[in-house]
C-alpha positions as MATLAB code, in Angstrom:
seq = 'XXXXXXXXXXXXXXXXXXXXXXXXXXXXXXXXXXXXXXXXXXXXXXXXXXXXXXXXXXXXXXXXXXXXXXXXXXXXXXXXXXXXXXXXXXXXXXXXXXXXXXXXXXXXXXXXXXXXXXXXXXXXXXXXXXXXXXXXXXXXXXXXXXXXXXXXXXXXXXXXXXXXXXXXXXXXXXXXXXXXXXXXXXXXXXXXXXXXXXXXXXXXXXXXXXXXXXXXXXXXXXXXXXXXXXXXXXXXXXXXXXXXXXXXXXXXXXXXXXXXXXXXXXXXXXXXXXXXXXXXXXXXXXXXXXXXXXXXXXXXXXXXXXXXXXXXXXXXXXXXXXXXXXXXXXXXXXXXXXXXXXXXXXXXXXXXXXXXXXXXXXXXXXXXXXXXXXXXXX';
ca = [
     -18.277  -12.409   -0.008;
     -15.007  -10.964    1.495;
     -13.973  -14.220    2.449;
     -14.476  -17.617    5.003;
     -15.952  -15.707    8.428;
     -14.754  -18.174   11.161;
     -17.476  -19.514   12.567;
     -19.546  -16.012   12.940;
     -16.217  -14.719   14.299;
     -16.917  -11.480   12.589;
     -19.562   -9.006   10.884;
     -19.635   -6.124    8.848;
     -20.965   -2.474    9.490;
     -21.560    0.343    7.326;
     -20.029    2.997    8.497;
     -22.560    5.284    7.234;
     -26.616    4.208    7.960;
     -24.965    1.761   10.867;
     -27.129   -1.707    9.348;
     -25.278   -4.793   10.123;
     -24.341   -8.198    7.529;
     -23.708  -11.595    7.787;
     -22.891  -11.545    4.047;
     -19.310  -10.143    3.302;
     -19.472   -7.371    0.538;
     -17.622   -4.122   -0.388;
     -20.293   -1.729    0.058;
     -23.249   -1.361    1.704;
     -26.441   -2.606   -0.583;
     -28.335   -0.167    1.356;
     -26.861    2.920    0.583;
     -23.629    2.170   -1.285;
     -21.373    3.574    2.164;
     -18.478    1.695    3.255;
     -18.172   -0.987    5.731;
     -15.816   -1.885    8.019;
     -15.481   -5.465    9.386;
     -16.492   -5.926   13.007;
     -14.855   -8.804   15.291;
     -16.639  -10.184   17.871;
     -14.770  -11.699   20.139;
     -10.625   -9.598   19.026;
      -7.930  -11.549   20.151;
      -4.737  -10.324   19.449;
      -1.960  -13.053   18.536;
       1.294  -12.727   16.637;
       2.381  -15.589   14.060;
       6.219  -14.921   14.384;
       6.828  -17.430   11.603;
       5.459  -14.792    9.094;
       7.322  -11.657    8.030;
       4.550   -9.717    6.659;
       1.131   -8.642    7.882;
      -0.416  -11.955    7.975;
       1.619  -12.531   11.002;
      -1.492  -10.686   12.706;
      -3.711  -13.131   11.168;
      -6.218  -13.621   14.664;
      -7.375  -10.002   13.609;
      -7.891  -10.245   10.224;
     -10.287  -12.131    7.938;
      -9.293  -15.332    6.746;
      -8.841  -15.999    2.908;
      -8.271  -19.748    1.226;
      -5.583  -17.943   -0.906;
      -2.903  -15.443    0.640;
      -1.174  -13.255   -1.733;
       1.460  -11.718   -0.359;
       5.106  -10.194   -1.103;
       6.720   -9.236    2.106;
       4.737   -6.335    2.906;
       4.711   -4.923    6.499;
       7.174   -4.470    8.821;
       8.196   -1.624    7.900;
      11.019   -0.174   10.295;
      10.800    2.962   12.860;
      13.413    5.793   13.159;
      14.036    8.939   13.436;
      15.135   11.378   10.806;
      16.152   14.975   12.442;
      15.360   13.680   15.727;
      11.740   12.656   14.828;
       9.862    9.055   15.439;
       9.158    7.622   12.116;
       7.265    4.590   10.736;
       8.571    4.872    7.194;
       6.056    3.082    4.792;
       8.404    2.971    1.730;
       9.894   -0.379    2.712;
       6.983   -1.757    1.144;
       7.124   -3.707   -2.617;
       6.274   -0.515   -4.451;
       6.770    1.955   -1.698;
       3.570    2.678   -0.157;
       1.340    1.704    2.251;
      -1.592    0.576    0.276;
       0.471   -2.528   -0.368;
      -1.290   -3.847    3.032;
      -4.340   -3.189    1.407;
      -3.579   -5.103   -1.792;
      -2.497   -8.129   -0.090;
      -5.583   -8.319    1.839;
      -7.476   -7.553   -1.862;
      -5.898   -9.742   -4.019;
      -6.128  -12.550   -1.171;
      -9.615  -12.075   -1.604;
      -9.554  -11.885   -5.722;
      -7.700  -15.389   -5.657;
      -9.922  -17.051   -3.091;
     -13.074  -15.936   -4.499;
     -12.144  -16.806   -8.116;
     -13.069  -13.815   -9.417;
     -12.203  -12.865  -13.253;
     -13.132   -9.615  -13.975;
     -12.301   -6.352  -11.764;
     -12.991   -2.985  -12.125;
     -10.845   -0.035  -10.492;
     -11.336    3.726  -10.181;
      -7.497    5.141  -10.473;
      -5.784    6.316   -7.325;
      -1.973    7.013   -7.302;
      -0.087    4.576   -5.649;
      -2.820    2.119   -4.391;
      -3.728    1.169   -8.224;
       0.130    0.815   -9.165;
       0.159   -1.163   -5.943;
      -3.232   -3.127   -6.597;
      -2.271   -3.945  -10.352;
       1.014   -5.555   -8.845;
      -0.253   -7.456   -6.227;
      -2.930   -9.395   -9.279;
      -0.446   -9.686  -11.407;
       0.163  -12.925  -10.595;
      -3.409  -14.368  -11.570;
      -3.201  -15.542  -14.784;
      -6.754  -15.748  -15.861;
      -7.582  -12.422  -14.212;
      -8.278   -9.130  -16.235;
      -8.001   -5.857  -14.329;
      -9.847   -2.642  -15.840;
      -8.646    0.565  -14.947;
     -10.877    4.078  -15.059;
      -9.334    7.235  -14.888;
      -9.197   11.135  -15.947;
      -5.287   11.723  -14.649;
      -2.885    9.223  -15.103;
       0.156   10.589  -16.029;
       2.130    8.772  -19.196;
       4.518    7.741  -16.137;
       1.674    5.762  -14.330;
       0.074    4.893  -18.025;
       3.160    2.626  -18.849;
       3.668    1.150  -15.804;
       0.109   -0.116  -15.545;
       0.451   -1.624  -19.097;
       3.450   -3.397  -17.789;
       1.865   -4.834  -15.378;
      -1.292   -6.245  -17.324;
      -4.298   -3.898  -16.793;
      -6.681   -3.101  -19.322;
      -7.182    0.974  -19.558;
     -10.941    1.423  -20.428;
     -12.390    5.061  -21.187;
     -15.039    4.445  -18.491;
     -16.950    1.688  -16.168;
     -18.070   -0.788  -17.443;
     -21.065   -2.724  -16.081;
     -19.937   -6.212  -16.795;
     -17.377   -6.670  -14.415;
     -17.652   -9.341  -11.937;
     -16.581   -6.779   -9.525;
     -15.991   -3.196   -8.623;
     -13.525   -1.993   -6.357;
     -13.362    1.132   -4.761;
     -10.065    2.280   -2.383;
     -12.484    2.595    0.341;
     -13.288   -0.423    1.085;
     -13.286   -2.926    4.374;
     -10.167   -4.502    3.367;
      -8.103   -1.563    2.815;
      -8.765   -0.771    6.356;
      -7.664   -3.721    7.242;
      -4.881   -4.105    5.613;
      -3.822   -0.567    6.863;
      -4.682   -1.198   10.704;
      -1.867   -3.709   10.529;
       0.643   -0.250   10.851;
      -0.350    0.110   14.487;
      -0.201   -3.529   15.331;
       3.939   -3.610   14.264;
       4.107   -0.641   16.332;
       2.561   -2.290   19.222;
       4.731   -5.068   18.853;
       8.199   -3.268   19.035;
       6.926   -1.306   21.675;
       7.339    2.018   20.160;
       7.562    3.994   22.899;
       5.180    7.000   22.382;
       2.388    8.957   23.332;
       1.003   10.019   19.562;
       0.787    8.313   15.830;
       0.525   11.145   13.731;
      -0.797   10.133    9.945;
      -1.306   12.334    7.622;
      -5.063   12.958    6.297;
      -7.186   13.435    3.133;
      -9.836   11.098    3.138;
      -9.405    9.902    6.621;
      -9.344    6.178    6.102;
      -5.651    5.915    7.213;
      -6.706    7.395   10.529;
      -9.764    5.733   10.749;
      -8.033    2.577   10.210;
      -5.244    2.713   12.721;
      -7.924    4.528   15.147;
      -9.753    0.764   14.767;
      -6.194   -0.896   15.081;
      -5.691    0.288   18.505;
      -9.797   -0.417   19.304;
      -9.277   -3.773   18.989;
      -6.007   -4.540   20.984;
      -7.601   -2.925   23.478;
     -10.843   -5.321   23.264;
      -7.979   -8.052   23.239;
      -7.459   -6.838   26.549;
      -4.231   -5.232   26.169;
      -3.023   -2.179   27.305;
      -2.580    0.233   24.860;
      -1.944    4.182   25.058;
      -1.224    5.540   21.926;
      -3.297    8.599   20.456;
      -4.244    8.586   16.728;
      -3.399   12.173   15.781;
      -4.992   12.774   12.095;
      -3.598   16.337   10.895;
      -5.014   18.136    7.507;
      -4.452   21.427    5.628;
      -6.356   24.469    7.400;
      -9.854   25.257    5.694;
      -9.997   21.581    4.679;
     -13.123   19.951    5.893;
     -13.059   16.900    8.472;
     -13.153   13.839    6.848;
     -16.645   11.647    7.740;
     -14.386    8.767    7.820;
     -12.862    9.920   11.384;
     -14.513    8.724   14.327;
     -16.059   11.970   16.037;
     -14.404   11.365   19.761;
     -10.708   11.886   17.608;
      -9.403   15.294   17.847;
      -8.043   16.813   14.012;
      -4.663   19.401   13.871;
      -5.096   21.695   11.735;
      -1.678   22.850    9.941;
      -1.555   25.995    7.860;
      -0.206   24.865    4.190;
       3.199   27.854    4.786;
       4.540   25.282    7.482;
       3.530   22.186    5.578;
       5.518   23.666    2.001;
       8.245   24.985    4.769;
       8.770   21.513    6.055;
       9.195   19.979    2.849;
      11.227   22.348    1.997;
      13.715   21.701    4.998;
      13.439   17.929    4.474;
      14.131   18.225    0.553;
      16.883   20.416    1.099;
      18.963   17.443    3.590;
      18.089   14.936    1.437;
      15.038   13.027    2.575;
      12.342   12.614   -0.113;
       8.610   13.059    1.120;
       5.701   14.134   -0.467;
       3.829   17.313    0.737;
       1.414   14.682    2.183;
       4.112   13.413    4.569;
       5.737   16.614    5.482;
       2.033   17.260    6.973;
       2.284   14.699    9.391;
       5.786   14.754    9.937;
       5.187   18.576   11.390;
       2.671   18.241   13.437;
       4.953   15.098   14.898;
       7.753   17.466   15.227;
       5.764   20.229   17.260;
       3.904   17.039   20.014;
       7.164   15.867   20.341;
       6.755   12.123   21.838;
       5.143   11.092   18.498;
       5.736    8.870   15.540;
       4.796   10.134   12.091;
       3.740    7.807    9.872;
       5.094    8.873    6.014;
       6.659    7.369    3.286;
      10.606    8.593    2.805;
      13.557    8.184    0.658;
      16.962    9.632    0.666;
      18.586   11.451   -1.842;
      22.123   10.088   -3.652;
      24.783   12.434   -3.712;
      26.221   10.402   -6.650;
      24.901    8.607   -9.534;
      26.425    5.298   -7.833;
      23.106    4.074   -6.847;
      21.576    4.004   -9.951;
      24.695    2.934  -11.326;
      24.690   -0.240   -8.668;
      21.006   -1.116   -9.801;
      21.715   -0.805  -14.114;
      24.950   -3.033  -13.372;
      23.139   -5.673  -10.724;
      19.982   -5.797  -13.242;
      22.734   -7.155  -16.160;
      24.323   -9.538  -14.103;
      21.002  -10.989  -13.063;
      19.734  -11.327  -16.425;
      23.105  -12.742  -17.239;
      22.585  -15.521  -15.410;
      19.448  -16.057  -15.694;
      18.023  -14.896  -19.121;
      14.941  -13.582  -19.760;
      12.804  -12.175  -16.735;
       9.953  -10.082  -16.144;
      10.333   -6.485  -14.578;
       8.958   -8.165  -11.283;
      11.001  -11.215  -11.549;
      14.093   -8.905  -11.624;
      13.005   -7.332   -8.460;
      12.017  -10.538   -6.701;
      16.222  -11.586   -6.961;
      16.937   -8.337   -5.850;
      15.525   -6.834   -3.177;
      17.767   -4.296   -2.196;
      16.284   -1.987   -4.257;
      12.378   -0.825   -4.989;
      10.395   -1.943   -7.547;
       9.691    1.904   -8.859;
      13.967    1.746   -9.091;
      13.755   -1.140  -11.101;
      11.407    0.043  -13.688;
      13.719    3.122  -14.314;
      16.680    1.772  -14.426;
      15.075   -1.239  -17.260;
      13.731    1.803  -19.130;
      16.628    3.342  -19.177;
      18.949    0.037  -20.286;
      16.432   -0.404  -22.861;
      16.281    2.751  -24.533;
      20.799    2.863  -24.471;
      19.751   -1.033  -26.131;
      21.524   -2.537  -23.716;
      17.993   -4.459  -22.382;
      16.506   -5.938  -25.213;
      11.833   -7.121  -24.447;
       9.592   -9.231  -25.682;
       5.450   -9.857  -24.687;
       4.134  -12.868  -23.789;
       0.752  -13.888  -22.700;
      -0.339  -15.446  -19.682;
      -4.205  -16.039  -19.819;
      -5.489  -12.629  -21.089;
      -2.926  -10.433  -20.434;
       0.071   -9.183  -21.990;
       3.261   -9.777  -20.059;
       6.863   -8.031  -20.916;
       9.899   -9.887  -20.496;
      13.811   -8.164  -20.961;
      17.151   -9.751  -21.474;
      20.431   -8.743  -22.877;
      20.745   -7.739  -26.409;
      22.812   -9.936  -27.702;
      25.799   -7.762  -28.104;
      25.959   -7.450  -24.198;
      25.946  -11.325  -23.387;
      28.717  -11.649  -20.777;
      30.683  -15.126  -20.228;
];
């Protein structure tokens, strides 16, 4: 089950042969499609106490566990005189953080133990970090191209690499699934409620389930009987084929790959970090003009004193403190990403100033750092 249905307040569809469930699951038992949760009766209310997506809690399923670490709202501006909702203010930089909180909600309240994941960058990494909390949880992880990068990370973090699926696990978990969509619909809902003036969200598009999920965002604010104008504008590569995930009444831009690698190209060279992904949608934005883009962005230091600022903050923290885990680190300081955190611990560790040690916490392996004990400060 995906979790308590309030009183028959909701259903779930398959997106594919259309049959309908009053049982909660993450595929369709018919013919293994995805679903997507229905509501019967939207209403649209805002829980300004909470500053992450469970703030939108009247449209999304209700869980007797909420994991969350501050994901969502994300801020809007402009870079080069284009509307963006920039998605790396999340924990570990990406949107499918939405998605994990929604996921490992689910994990915790259902009690599962086992889980099984296909690898996809970023919502894994994201995934894995979210469940790292649960103790007596063990995460298995299939893929054929993780990079040493993502390999080490995932260690980090607990999961168990296995050469292939294995049928045992209590669970498997796919990226397309009904919670990722909802978890991801909660983009257009903080846009509604700053009243981002615009005519267009623009996302960029592969397998269409980031359209498809704000497309359903702005469905049901309108079933809450709000008025709501904005256009989801899902753009692709020309000569790539239309996702199935994209509702057929939503119009796709095609964008020839020379003006996507141009775009990148332009945003590189001032500074701004986006993957070719985001440069897609951040085009196409650019040439509608009176749209928001929806992409994940950094900026690029002209100086080493960022990195500098995170090495020296990390040793005063641990300095205080003692011995702390990777996330523990980033949970006392904010100001800076998880992903910046992990590179500037390898990097203390390998100069020796970081000194780490595993422990174990339930069945999985957990690293701690502190200060070598030359570097203890008074």
């Amino acid at each position: 089950m995906l979790g308590s249905n309030r009183d028959g307040e909701y259903l779930v569809s398959c997106l594919f042969c259309r049959r309908e469930f009053d049982e909660y699951l993450m595929k369709c038992p018919v013919c293994s499609g995805p679903l997507e949760i229905v509501f019967l009766n939207p209403r649209f209310r805002i829980d300004k106490s909470k500053p992450n997506i469970w703030r939108y809690k009247s449209l999304l399923p209700s869980f007797s566990k909420i994991i969350t670490y501050g994901e969502g709202l994300t801020p809007v501006s402009r870079i080069h005189g284009v509307l963006i909702k920039n998605e790396r203010y999340n924990p570990t930089g990406t949107y499918s953080d939405r998605a994990s909180s929604l996921i490992a909600s689910y994990v915790a309240s259902t009690n599962i133990k086992k889980l099984w994941v296909r690898f996809i960058e970023d919502f894994t990494y994201s995934l894995s970090y979210y469940l790292s909390g649960l103790a007596d949880l063990e995460v298995e992880v299939y893929g054929d191209d993780i990079s040493n990068d993502e390999l080490g990370k995932l260690v980090e973090l607990g999961v168990k690499l296995v050469p292939s699926y294995t049928t045992n696990s209590s669970l498997e978990l796919d990226y397309l699934n009904p919670l990722t969509i909802e978890g991801l619909k909660t983009i257009i809902f903080e846009v509604y409620e700053r009243k981002v003036r615009c005519e267009s969200i623009v996302v960029p598009t592969v397998t269409g389930l980031l359209a498809r999920s704000l497309w359903k965002g702005v469905k049901e604010l309108k079933e809450s009987g709000l008025d709501v104008c904005y256009t989801i504008v899902p753009v692709l590569i020309k000569g790539w084929l239309k996702p199935t995930l994209i509702p057929s009444d939503m119009d796709v831009v095609e964008v020839e790959l020379e003006t996507v690698l141009n775009t990148f190209t332009k945003l590189c060279s001032s500074g701004v970090r986006v993957k070719p992904i985001s440069a897609l949608a951040y085009a196409v934005a650019e040439n509608l003009g009176n749209s928001l883009a929806v992409i994940t962005a950094g900026y690029k230091s002209s100086t080493r004193m960022d990195r500098g600022r995170v090495k020296e903050s990390i040793i005063n923290l641990l300095n205080r403190e003692g011995s702390l885990t990777a996330y523990e680190i980033w949970k006392g300081l904010k100001s800076f990403t998880l992903r910046g955190i992990y590179k500037a611990l390898k990097s203390l560790e390998v100069r020796g100033v970081l000194c780490s040690e595993f422990e174990v916490r339930g069945s999985r392996k957990i690293k701690r750092y502190k200060l070598c004990g030359n570097q203890l400060k008074s």
